[in-house]
VMD Tcl script that draws the C-alpha trace (Angstrom):
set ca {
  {95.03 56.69 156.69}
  {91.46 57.22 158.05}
  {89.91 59.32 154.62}
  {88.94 63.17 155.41}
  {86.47 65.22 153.85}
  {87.43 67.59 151.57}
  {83.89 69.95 152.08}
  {84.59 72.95 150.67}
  {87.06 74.56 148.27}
  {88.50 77.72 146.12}
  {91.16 78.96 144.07}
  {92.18 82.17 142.27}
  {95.13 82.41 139.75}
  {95.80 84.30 136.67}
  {93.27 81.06 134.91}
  {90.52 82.75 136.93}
  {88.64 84.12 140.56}
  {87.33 81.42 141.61}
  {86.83 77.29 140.72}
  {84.18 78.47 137.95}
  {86.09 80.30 136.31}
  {89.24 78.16 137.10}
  {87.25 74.91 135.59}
  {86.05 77.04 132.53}
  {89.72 77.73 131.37}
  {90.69 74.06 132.26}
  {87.77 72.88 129.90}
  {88.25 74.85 127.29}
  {92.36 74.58 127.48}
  {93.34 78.28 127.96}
  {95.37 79.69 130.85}
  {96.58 83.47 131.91}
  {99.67 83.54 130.85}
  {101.16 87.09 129.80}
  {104.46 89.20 128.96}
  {106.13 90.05 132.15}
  {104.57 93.42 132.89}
  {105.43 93.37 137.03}
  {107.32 96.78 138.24}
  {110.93 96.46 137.77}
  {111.20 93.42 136.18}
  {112.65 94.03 132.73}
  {112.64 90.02 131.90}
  {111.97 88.51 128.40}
  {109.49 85.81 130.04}
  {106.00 85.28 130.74}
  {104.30 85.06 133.59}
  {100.80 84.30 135.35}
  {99.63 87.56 137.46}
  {96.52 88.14 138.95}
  {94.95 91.39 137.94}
  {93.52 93.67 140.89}
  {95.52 92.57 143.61}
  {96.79 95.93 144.11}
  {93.53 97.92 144.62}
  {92.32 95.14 147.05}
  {93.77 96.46 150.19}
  {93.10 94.07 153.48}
  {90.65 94.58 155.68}
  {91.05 98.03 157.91}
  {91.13 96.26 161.21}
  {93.75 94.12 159.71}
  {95.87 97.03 158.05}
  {99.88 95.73 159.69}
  {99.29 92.51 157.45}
  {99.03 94.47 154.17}
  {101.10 93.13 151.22}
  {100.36 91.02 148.14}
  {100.82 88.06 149.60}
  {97.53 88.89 152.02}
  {95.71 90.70 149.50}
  {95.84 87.88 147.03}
  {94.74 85.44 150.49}
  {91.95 87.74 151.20}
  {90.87 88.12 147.83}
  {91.06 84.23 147.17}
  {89.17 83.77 150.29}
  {86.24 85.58 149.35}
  {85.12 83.40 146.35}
  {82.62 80.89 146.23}
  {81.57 81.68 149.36}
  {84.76 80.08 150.98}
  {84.92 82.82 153.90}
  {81.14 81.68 154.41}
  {81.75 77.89 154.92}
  {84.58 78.67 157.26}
  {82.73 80.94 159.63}
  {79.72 78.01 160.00}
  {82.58 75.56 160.57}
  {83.80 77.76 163.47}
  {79.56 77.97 164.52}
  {80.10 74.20 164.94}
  {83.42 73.44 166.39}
  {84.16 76.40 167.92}
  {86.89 79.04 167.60}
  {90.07 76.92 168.87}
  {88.61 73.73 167.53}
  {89.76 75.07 163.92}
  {93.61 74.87 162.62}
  {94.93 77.08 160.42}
  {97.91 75.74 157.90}
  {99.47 77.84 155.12}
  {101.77 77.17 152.44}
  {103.99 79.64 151.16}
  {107.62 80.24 149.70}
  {107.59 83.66 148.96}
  {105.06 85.21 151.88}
  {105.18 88.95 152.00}
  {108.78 89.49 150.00}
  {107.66 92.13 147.94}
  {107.11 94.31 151.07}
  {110.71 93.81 151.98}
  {111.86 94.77 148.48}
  {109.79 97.75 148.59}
  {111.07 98.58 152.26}
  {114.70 98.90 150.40}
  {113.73 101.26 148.31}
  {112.54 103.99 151.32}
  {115.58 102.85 153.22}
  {117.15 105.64 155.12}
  {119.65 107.52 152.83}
  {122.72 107.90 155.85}
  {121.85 105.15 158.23}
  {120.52 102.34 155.85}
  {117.52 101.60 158.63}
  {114.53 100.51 156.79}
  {111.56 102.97 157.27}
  {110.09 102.66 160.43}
  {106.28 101.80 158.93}
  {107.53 98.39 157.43}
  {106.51 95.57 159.69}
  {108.65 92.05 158.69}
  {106.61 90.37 161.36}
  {103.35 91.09 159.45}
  {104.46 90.82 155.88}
  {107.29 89.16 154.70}
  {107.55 86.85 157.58}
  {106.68 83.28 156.53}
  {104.21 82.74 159.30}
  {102.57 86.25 158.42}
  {100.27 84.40 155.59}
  {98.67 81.78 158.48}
  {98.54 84.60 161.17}
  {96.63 86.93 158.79}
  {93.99 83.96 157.95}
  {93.75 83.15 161.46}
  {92.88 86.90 162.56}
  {90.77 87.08 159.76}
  {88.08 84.56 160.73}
  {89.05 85.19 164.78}
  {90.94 81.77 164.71}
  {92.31 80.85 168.27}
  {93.52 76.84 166.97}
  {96.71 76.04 165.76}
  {98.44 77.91 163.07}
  {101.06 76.44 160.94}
  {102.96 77.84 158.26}
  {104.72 75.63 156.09}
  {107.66 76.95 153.59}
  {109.29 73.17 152.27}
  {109.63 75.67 148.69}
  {107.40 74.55 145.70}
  {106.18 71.50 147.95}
  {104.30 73.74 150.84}
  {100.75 74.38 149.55}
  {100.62 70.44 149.21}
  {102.69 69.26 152.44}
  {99.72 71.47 154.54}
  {97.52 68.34 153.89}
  {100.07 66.38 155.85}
  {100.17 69.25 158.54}
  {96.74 69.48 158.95}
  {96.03 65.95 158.81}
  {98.11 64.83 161.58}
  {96.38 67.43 163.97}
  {92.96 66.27 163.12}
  {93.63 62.55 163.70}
  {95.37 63.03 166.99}
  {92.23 64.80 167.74}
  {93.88 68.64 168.52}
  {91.09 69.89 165.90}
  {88.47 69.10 164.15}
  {88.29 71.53 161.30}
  {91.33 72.41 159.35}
  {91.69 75.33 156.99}
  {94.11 74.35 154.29}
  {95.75 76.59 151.70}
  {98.70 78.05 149.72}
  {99.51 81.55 148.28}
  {102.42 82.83 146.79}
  {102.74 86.06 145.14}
  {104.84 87.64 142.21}
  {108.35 89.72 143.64}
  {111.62 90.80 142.04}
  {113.23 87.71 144.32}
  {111.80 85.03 142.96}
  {111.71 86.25 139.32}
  {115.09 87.00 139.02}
  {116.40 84.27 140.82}
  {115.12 81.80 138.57}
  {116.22 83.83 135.93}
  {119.92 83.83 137.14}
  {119.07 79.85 137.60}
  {118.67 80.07 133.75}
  {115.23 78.30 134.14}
  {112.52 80.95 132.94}
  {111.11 80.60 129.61}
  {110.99 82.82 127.10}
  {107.17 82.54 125.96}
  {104.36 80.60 127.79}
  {105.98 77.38 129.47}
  {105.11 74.41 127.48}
  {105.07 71.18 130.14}
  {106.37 68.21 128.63}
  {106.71 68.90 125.50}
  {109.63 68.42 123.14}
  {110.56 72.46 123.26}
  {110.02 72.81 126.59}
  {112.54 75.41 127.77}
  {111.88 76.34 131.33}
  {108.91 77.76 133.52}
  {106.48 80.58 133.39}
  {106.06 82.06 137.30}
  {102.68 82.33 138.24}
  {100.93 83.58 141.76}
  {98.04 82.11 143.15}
  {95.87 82.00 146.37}
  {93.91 78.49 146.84}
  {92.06 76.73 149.98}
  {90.33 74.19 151.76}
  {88.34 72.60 154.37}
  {89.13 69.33 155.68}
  {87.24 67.81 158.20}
  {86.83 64.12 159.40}
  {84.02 62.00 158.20}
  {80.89 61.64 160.27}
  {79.22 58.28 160.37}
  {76.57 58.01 158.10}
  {78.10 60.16 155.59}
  {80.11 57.31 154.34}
  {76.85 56.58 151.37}
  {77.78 60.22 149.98}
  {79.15 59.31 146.02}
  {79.76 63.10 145.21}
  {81.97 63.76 148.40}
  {85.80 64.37 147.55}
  {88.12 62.66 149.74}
  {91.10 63.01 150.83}
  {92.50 59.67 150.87}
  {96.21 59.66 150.95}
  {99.38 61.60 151.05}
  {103.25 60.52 150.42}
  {105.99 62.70 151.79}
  {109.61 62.00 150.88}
  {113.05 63.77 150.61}
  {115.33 63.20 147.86}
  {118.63 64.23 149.55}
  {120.23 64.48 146.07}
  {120.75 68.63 145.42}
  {119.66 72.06 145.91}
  {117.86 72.45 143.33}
  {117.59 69.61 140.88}
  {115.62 66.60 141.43}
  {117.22 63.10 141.07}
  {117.78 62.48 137.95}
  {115.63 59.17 138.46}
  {113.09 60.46 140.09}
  {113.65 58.32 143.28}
  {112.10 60.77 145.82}
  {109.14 61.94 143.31}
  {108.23 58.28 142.97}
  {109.05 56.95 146.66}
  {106.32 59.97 147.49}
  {103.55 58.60 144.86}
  {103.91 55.14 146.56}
  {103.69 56.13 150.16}
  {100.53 58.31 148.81}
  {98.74 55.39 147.24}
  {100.08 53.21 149.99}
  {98.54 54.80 152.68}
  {94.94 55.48 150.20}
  {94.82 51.34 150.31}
  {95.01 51.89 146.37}
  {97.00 50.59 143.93}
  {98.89 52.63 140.56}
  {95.95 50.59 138.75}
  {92.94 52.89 140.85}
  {93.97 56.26 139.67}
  {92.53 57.84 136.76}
  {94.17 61.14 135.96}
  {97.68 62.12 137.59}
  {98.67 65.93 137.96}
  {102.08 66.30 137.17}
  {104.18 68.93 138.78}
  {105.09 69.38 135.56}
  {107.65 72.51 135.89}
  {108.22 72.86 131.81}
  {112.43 72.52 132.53}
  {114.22 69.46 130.86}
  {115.50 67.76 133.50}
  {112.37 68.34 136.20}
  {110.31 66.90 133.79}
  {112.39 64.18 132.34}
  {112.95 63.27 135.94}
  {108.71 63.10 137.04}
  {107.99 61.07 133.73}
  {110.97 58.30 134.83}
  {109.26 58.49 138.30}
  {105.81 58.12 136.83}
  {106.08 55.82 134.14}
  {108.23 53.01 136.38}
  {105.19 53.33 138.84}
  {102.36 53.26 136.05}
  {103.10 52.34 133.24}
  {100.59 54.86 131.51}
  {98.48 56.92 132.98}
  {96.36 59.56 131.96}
  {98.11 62.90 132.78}
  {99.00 66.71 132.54}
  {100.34 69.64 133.85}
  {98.21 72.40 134.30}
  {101.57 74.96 134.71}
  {100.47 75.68 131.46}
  {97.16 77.40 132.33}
  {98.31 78.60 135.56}
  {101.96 79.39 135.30}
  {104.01 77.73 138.24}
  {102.63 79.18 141.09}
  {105.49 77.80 144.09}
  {104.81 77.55 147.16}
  {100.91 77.75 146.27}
  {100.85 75.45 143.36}
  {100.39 72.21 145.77}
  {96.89 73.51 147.22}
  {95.98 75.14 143.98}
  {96.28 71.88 142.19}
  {94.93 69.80 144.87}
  {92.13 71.95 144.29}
  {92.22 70.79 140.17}
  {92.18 67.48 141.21}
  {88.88 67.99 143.11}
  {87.57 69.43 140.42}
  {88.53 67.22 138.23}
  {86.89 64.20 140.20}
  {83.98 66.39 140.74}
  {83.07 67.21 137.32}
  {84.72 63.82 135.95}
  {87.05 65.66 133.83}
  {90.82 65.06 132.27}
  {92.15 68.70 131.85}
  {94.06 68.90 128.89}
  {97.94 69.98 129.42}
  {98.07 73.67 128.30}
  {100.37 75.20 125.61}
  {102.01 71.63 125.02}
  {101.54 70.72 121.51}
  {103.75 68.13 120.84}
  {104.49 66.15 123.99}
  {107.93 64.53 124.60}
  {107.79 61.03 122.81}
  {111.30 60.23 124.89}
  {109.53 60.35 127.87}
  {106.84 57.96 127.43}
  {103.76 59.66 128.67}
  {99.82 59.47 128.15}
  {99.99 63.19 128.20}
  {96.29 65.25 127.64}
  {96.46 67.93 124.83}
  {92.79 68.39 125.08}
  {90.21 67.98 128.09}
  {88.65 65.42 128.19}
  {85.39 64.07 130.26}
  {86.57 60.80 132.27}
  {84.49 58.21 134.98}
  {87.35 59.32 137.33}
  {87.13 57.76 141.14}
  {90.47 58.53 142.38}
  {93.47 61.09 141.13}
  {97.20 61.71 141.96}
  {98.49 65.32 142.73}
  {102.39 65.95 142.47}
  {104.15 68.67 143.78}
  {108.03 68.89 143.87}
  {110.21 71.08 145.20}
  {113.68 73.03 145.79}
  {115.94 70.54 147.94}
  {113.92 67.26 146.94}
  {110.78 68.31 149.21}
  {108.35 66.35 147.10}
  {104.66 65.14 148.41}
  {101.53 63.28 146.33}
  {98.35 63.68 147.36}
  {95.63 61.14 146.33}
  {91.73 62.22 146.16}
  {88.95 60.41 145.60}
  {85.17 59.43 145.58}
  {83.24 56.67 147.65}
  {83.86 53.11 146.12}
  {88.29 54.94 144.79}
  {89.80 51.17 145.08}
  {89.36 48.76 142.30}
  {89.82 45.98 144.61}
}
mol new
graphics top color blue
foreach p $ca { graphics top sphere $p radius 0.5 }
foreach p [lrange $ca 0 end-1] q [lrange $ca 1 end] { graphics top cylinder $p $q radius 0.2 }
display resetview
């Protein structure tokens, strides 16, 4: 594939607002990760929750989108100047030149939940101010960005489970080399609700304490929410000489077709998707310097990425940042697409957080502490419910070895 730019980028998770403070607790090998404290949800488990979301209402004019899921996107949107670089990129392409793609699994849920409670005592009809359209809707997350920077391009909503904030690069991708845009605005966000908590507790796959990727007590995950974006653009000639540009250089989709909701236990899909990813980057398993596992914390998900990894690899350099961040769904592909950018930006290994004594059965170079690293290009795994799994490969000028 031709390489896009990857020009500017944010993310906001219980770690921290913004990629400062997101890089800061990557560094120094800390995450967010607390007792369950979320309304309703007597669980023994931890999770990652982003404080303020509740007193960050959306903007008036935008008032029928209000829920988490859009207060968490607005509030994600507004660090590091993100909102900023999108509204010149609009200056410059124009309103419908810009697409608009969203990952999400959970959307607007909570709303829904909520709606139950105020349902109408004889008739059962949900109260009459709750808009599903707006809010728990799927689509509601890319229709709320869209309005929000006066978008009139494509918008895309993509809900493939804990795969969508990474299969938007795909999405978004596809549009801009057919030449139907030439800005895209990439993201996930995914937001803490009764749902999702305790259906994976009912799965029997939340931990007890702070999820521990990889390691040999690893016991099941931690749920985190998170907002994180990007701009992807195409390349313009004569940018080609820029060495601190991150790239976006390849992407592998695949489809295990094995079960619901466990991966095969080989890892077939996870590693047919790194190999179409490095594939179409022109690289080889030899170019990439850090990997970021998807790195869910159960035994088998785990088990099953390390078989994937290590019959592609050998050893590699790797992590799961799950650990700082809490697993994050249907956001955690953009939000760690947006680690891997920062990793090749500030040359940096983050260190696997909360593992302390890594698997030896599953073979890995894991990272217990961060690490600096002359990284060129990095691999970005994200896995989901049904076998949805897609790698992402970034990287600087001069990625391939060869």
């Amino acid at each position: 594939m031709n390489p896009l730019l990857l020009t500017h980028f944010t993310a906001t998770s219980c770690a921290g607002r913004g990629i400062d403070a997101t890089l800061a607790a990557l560094a120094q090998g800390r995450g967010g990760l607390a007792p369950c404290d979320f309304e309703g949800a007597a669980l023994a488990t931890y999770t990652g929750r982003v404080a303020g979301v509740e007193d960050a209402p959306v903007r008036a004019d935008l008032a029928a989108f209000d829920c988490r899921n859009n207060r968490l996107a607005q509030l994600a949107m507004t660090q590091d100047g993100f909102d900023t670089r999108v509204r010149e990129a609009i200056e410059r392409a124009g309103a419908e030149r810009v697409g608009v793609f969203m990952g999400t699994s959970t959307a607007g849920i909570l709303e829904t939940e909520l709606a139950y409670r105020r349902r109408d005592a004889q008739t059962g009809a949900l109260p009459a101010d709750f808009s599903y359209a707006t809010t728990h809707n799927p689509y509601s997350l890319a229709g709320f960005v869209r309005a929000y920077f006066g978008l009139r391009g494509p918008a895309v909503s993509v809900s493939s489970a804990c795969s969508s904030g990474a299969k938007v690069f795909g999405s978004a991708r596809r549009m801009l080399e057919t030449g139907l845009i030439d800005v895209a605005v990439v993201g996930g966000v995914d937001t803490l609700c009764l749902t999702t908590l305790y259906g994976f507790n009912s799965l029997e796959l939340l931990s007890t304490g702070p999820c521990k990727p990889f390691d040999v007590k690893r016991d099941g995950i931690s749920i985190g929410e998170a907002a994180a974006f990007g701009l992807l653009e195409r390349e313009p000639a004569g940018h080609a000489d820029d060495d601190d540009a991150i790239r976006l250089l390849g992407i592998g989709e695949s489809s295990d077709a094995y079960h619901m909701s466990s991966p095969h236990p080989e890892g077939l899909g996870a590693r047919i998707a790194m190999e179409q990813a490095l594939a179409s980057a022109g690289l080889t398993a030899r170019d990439i310097g850090y990997v970021n596992l998807h790195g869910t914390a159960t035994p088998s998900n785990d088990a099953a990425e390390s078989r994937a990894l290590t019959d592609l690899f050998g050893r590699v350099p790797c992590s799961s940042t799950k650990g700082a961040t809490g697993h994050t769904l249907g956001a955690a592909g953009a939000l760690e697409a947006v680690i891997a950018a920062l990793a090749l930006k500030h040359r940096m290994i983050p260190a696997g957080t909360n593992t302390t004594e890594p698997d030896p059965a599953l073979g890995l170079d894991y990272v217990l502490s961060s690490r600096d690293a002359p990284l060129h290009a990095v691999l970005s795994n994200s896995f989901g419910f049904g076998g949805t799994n897609c790698s992402l490969v970034f990287g600087r000028k001069g990625a391939a070895s060869a």
